[in-house]
C-alpha positions as CSV (number, residue, x, y, z in Angstrom):
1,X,106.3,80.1,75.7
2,X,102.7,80.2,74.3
3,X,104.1,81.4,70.9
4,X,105.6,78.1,70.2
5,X,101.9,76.6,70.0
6,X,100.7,78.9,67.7
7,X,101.3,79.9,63.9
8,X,101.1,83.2,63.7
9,X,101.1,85.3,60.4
10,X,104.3,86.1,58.5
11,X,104.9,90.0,58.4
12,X,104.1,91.8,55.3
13,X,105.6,95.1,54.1
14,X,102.3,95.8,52.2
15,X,99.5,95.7,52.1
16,X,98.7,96.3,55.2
17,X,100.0,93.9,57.9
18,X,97.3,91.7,59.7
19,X,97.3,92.0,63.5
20,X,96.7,88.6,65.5
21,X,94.8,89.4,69.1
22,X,97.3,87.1,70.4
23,X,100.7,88.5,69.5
24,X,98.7,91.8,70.5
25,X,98.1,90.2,74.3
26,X,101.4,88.8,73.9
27,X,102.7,92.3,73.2
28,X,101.2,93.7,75.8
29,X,101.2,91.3,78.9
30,X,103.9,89.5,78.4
31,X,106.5,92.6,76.6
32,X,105.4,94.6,80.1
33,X,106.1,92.4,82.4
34,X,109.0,91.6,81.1
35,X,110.3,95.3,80.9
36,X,111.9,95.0,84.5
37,X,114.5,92.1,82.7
38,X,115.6,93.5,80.2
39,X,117.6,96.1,81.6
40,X,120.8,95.9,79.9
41,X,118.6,96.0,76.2
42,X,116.7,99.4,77.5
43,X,119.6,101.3,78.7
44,X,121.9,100.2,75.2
45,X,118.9,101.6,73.3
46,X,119.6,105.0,74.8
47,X,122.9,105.4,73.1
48,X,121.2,105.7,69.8
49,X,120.0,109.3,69.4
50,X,116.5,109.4,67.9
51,X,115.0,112.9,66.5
52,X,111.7,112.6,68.6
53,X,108.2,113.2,67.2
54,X,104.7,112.4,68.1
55,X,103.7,109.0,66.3
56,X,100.0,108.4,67.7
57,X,97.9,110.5,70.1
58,X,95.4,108.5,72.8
59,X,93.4,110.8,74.9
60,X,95.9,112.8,76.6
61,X,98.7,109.9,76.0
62,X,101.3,109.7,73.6
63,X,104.0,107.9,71.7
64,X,106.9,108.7,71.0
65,X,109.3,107.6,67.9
66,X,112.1,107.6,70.7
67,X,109.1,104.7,72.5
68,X,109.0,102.8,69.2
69,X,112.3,102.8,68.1
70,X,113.9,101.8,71.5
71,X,110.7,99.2,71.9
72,X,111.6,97.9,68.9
73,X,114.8,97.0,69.2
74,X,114.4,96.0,73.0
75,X,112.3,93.6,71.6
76,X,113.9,92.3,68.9
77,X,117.4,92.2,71.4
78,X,115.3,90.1,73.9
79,X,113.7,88.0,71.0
80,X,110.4,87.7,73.0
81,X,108.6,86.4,70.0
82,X,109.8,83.7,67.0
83,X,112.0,85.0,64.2
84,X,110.1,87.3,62.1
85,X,107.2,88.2,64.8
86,X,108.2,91.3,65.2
87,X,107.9,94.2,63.4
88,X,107.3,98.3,64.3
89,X,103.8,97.9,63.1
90,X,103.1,95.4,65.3
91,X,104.8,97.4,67.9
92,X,103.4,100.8,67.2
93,X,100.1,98.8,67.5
94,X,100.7,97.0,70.9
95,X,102.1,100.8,72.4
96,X,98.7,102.5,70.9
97,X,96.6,99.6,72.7
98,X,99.0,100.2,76.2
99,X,98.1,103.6,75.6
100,X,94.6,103.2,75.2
101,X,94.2,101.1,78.6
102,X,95.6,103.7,80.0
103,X,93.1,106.2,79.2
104,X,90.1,104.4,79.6
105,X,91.4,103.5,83.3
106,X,91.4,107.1,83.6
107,X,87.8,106.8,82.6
108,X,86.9,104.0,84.5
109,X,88.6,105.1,87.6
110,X,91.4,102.4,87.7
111,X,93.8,103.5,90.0
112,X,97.3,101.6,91.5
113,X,98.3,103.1,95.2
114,X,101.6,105.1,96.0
115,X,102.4,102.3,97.9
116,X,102.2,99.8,95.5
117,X,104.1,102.0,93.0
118,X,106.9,102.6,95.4
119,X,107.4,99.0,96.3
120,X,108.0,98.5,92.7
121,X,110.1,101.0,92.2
122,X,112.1,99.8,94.7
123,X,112.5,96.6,94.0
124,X,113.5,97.4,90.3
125,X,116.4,100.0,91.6
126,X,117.8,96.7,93.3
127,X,117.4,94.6,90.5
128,X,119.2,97.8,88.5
129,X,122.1,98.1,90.6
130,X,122.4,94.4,91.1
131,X,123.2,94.1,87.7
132,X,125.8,96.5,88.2
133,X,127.8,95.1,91.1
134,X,126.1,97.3,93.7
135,X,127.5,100.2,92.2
136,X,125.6,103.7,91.7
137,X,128.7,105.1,89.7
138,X,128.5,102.8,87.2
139,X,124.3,102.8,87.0
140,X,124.2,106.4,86.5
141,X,127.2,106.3,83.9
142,X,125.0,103.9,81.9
143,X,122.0,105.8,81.8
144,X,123.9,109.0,82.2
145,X,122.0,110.3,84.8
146,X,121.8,110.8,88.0
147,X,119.7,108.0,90.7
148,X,116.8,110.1,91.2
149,X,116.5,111.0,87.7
150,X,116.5,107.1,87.3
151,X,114.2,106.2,90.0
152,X,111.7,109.1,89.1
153,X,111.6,108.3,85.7
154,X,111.6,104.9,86.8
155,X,108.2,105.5,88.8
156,X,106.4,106.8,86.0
157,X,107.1,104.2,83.8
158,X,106.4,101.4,86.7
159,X,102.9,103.6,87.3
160,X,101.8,103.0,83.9
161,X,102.5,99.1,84.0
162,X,100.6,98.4,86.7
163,X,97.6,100.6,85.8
164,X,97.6,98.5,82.4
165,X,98.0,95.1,84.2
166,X,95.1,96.3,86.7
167,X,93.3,97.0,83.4
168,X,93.8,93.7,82.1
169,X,92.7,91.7,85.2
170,X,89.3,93.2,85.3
171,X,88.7,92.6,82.2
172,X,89.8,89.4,82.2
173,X,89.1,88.3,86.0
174,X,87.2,84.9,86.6
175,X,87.9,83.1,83.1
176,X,88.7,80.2,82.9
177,X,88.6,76.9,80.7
178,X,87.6,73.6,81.4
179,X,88.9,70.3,80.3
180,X,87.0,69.9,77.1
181,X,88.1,73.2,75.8
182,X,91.6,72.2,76.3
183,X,91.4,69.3,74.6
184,X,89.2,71.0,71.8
185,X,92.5,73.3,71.6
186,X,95.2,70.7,71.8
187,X,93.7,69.2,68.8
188,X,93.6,72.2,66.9
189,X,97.1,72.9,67.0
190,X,99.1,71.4,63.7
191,X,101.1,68.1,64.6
192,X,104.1,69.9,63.1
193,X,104.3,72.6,65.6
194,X,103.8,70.7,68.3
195,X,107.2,72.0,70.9
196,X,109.7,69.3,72.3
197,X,110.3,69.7,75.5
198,X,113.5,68.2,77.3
199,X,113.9,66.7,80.6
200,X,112.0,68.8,83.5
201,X,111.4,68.0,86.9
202,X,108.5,69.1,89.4
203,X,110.3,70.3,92.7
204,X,108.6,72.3,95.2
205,X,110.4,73.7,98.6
206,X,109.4,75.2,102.3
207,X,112.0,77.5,103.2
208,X,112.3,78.7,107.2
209,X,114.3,81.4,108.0
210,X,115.8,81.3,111.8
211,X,114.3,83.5,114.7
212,X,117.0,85.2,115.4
213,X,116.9,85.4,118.8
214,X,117.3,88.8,121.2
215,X,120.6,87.7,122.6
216,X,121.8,87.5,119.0
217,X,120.5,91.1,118.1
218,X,122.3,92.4,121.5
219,X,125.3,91.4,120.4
220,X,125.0,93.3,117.0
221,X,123.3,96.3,118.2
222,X,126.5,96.7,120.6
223,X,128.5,96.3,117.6
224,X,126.7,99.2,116.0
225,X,127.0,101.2,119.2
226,X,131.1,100.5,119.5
227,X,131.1,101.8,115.7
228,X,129.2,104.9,116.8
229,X,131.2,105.7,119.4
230,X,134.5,105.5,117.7
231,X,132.9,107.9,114.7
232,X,131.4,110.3,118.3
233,X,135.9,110.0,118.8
234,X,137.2,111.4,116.0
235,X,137.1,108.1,113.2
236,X,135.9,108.2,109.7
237,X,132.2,107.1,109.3
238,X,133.6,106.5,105.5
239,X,136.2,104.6,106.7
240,X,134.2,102.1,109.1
241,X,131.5,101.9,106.5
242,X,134.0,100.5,103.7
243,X,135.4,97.8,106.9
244,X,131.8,97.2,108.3
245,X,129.4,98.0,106.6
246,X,127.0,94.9,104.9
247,X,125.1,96.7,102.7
248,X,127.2,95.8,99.0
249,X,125.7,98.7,97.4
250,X,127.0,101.9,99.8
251,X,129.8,100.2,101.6
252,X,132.3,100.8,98.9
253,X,131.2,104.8,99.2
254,X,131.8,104.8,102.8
255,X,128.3,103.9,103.3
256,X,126.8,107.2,100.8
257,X,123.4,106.7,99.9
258,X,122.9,110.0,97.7
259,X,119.8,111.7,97.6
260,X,116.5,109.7,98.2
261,X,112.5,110.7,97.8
262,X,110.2,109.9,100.9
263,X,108.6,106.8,100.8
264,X,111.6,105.3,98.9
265,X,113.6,103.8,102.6
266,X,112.1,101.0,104.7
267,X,110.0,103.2,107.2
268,X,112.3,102.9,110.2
269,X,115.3,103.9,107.8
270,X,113.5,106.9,106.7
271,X,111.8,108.1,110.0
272,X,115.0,108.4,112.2
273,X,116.9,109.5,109.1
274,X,114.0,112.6,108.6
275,X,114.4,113.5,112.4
276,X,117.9,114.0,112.5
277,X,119.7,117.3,112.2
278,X,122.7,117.1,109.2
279,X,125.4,115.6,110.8
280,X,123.9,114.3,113.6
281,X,124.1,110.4,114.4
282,X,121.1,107.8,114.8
283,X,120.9,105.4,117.6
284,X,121.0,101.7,116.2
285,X,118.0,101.3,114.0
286,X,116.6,98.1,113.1
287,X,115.1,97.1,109.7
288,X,114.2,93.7,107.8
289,X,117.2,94.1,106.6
290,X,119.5,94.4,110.5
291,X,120.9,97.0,111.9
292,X,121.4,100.8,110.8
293,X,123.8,103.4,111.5
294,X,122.7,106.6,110.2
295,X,123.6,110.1,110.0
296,X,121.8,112.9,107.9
297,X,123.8,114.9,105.0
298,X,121.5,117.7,103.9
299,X,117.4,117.6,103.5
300,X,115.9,119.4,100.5
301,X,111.8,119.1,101.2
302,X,110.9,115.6,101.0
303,X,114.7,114.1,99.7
304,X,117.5,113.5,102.0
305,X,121.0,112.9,101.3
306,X,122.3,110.4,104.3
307,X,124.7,107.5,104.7
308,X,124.5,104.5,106.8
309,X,126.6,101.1,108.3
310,X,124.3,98.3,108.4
311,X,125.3,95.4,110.4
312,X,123.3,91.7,110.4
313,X,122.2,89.9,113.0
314,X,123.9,86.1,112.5
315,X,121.7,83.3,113.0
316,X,123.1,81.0,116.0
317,X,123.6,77.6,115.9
318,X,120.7,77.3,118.5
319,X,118.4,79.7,115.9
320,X,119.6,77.1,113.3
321,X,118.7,73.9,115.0
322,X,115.0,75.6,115.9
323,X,114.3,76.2,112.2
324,X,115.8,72.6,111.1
325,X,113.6,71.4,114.4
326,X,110.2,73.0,112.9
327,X,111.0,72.0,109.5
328,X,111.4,68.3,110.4
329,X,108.7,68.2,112.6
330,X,106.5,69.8,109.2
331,X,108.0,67.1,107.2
332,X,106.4,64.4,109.7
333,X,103.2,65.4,109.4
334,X,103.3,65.6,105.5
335,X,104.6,62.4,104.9
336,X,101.7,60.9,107.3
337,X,99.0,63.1,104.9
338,X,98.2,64.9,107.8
339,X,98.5,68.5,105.9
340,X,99.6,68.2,102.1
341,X,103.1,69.7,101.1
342,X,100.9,72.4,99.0
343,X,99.4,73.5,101.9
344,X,102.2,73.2,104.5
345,X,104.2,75.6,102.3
346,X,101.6,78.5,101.6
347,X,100.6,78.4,104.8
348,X,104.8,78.3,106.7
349,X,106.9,78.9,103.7
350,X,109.3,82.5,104.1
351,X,110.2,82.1,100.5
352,X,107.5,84.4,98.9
353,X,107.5,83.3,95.8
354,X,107.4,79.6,95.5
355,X,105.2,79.4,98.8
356,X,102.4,81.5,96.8
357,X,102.5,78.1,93.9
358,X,102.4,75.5,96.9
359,X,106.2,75.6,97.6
360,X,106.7,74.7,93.3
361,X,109.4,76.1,91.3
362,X,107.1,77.5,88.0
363,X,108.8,77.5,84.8
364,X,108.5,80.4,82.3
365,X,105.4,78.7,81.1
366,X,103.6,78.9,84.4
367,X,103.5,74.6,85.0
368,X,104.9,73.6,87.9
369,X,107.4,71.4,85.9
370,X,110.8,73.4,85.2
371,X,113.5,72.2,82.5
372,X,116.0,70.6,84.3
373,X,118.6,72.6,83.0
374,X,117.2,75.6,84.5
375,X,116.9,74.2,88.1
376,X,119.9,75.8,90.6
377,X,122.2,73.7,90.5
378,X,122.2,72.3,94.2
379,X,118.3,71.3,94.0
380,X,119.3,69.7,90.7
381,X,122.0,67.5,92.7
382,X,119.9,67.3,95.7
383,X,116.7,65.8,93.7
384,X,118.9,63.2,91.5
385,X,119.5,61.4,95.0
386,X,115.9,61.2,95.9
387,X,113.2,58.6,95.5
388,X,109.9,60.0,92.9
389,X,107.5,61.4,95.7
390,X,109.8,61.9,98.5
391,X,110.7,64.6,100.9
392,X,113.9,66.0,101.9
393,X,115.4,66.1,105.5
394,X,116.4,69.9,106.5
395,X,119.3,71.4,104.1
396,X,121.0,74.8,104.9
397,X,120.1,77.3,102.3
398,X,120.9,80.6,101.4
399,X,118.3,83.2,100.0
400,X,118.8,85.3,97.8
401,X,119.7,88.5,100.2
402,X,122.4,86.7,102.0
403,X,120.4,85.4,104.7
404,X,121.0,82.0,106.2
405,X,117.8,80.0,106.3
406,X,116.8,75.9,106.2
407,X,114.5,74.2,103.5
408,X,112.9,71.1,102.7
409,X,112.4,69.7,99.0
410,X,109.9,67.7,97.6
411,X,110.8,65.6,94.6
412,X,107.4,64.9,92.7
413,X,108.8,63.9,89.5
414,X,110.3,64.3,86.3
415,X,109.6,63.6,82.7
416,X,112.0,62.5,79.9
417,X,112.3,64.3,76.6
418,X,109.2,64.2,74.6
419,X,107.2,66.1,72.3
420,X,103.8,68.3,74.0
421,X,100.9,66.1,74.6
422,X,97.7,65.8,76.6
423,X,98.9,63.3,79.1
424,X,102.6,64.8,80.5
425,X,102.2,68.3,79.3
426,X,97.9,69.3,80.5
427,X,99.2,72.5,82.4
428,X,100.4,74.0,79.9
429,X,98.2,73.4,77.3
430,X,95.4,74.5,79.4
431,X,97.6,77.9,80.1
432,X,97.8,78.1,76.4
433,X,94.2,77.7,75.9
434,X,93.6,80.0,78.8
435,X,95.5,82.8,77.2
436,X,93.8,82.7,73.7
437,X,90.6,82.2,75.4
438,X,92.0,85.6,77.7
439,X,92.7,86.9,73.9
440,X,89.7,86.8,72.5
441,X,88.2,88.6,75.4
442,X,90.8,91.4,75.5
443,X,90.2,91.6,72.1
444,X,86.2,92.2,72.0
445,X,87.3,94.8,74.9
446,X,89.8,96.5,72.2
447,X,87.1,97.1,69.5
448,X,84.6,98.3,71.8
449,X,87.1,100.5,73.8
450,X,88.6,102.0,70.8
451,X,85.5,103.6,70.0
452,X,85.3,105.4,73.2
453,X,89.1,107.6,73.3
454,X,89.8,109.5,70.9
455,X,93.3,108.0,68.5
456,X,95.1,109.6,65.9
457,X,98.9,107.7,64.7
458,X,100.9,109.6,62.2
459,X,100.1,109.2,58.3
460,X,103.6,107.9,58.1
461,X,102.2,104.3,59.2
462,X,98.6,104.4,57.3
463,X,99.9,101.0,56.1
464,X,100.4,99.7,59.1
465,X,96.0,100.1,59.8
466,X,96.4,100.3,63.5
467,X,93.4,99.5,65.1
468,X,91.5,98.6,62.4
């Protein structure tokens, strides 16, 4: 983490507490971005009643003492900063600032698409019900609520985030440092803080899922239509959901998805579920995700209530052999420097994330050089076998949603436990350097912006001198 480069002042109770612009951007970039992880810390909070009150008013935004308290302790529970970083000042401060980006994008026209919110959202409710097993029961008894009460509140919450992050990259778009101003801030830093890092490897990937090819889907779509027409005869959809069905989440319901918004479904999900008539079937349907069974409970507006059987296409052994065949034939042409392995993977990669680095595996401090600890365990076995600067024949793999796909890794190298310097450790000194340089900025923007939105916080905290 950045923090472990930088000395930053020890809280006081009074007089009133200094605020660093860095723990401030820290605060605020880093504590939101991180608000999709720390589930299990945000829904615990909400089993401590708090007597809510208005703390601070920006514009037409507020916060909340229920906001600072739970912040707080999320915080605090996910230790995002060293031992005595935070405190509620310094909390109640970064909320006021979140706050205040949102109103003056609301001044400045800022605006994040439906779109983009609802992919979010989306995303998040997995992650959500991942982390309980798949199961909606369980998810709703821990936030005692229902899922739409969840994914609406959910949606506001993700709204905000992304009109703050929006915020933050236009006002800090196109800076950047160069080589002399790392090294300017390398040497600033005090000998005694300097981190030791332990072993970490650079490892990057291409990942190719099969075609699956139409014979394949035939056979699964017939599947689906056997299931249909023993449901059209008399069976339990419920039943032959909990035997069938793929999809972990609904399958131990008998396939119950409970009440969704529009926009919330894949779009082929949701446009044959909305032309159905309660109780009617669907026709197989097929998705990213295979093929769906669906038949309509009740529609209220724009929410349905439906259930579904989804069924997977399976990769053939013929589907296989093409991906390991394209794969190997990629590998070829790296290895003879005809396309580098950065570009090969941006460019052919199916693994989103790594392919946008190159094909790298990026550690929490954004280098492309991960704590060996931290790798998956099979690359970790995989790479202790290979030659520095050498490329992998094709391994089966499988992603994270199940599917069966092929990969290639690149072992680049690895460095032995040592403490930070110029030579082994340049990316991340320069993304440290980057970020207080991105600190500074943000926080000229925050003393000029202040003076544009109106900001009252509760005498309570006078000692705490937000924003001043």
């Amino acid at each position: 983490m950045i923090l472990k480069y930088l000395k930053l002042p020890q809280p006081q109770k009074l007089p009133p507490i200094p605020i660093n612009p860095l723990f401030i951007v820290y605060l605020v970039i880093i504590g939101l971005l991180c608000f999709s992880y720390t589930t299990h810390a945000q829904v615990a909070s909400t089993d401590t009643k708090v007597i809510d009150e208005i703390l601070a008013k920006v514009d037409n935004y507020i916060v909340l003492k229920s906001e600072l308290e739970n912040t707080y302790r999320d915080q605090l529970a996910a230790q995002q900063v060293n031992s005595g970083g935070v405190t509620k000042c310094r909390v109640l401060e970064s909320l006021v600032i979140s706050k205040m980006m949102l109103a003056k994008a609301e001044i400045d026209s800022v605006l994040v698409s439906d779109d983009e919110v609802n992919g979010e959202s989306q995303r998040r409710m997995q992650y959500l019900l991942g982390q309980m097993g798949g199961s909606e029961e369980e998810l709703e008894k821990l936030y005692g609520k229902s899922l739409g009460q969840i994914q609406e509140e959910l949606q506001d919450q993700i709204k905000e985030q992304l009109v703050i992050q929006k915020m933050q990259r236009e006002i800090t778009t196109d800076i950047e440092v160069t080589p002399a101003e790392v090294k300017k801030f390398f040497n600033r830093l005090p000998q005694d803080s300097l981190p030791y890092y332990s072993a970490e490897a650079s490892v990057a990937q291409i990942v190719k899922r099969p075609i699956i090819s139409k014979a394949q889907k035939e056979v699964t779509r017939k599947q689906l239509l056997d299931i249909r027409e023993r449901i059209l005869n008399g069976e339990s959809f419920e039943e032959l959901a909990k035997k069938y069905s793929e999809d972990p989440g609904s399958a131990p319901k008998g396939g119950n998805l409970g009440f969704t918004d529009r926009g919330t479904m894949v779009p082929e999900f949701e446009a044959a579920a909305m032309k159905l008539k309660p109780g009617e079937l669907s026709q197989p349907i097929e998705s990213q995700f295979g093929f769906h069974l669906i038949e309509l409970i009740e529609r209220r507006g724009n929410r349905f209530n439906s259930k579904h059987i989804l069924l997977r296409p399976v990769s053939s052994a013929s589907d296989i052999q093409q991906a390991e065949r394209f794969l190997d034939s990629l590998r070829t042409l790296i290895i003879k420097d005809s396309i580098s392995f950065e570009k090969a993977a941006k460019e052919n990669s199916d693994d989103s994330y790594t392919a946008a680095s190159g094909g790298f595996f990026i550690g929490s401090d954004g280098s492309n050089r991960v704590p060996t600890e931290e790798l998956d365990p099979v690359v970790f076995f995989t790479v202790d076998t290979m030659k520095v600067d050498s490329i992998s024949k094709p391994i089966d793999y499988r992603m994270d949603d199940g599917t069966q796909a092929v990969r290639i890794l690149y072992y680049k190298g690895s460095t032995r436990p040592h403490q930070a310097n110029l030579k082994d450790d340049y990316q991340k000194i320069y993304n440290a350097a980057l970020n207080e340089k991105k600190a500074r900025i943000l926080s000229d923007w925050f003393d000029k912006a202040k003076k544009q939105v109106f900001i009252d916080v509760d005498k309570e905290y006078d000692y705490c001198s937000i924003m001043y």
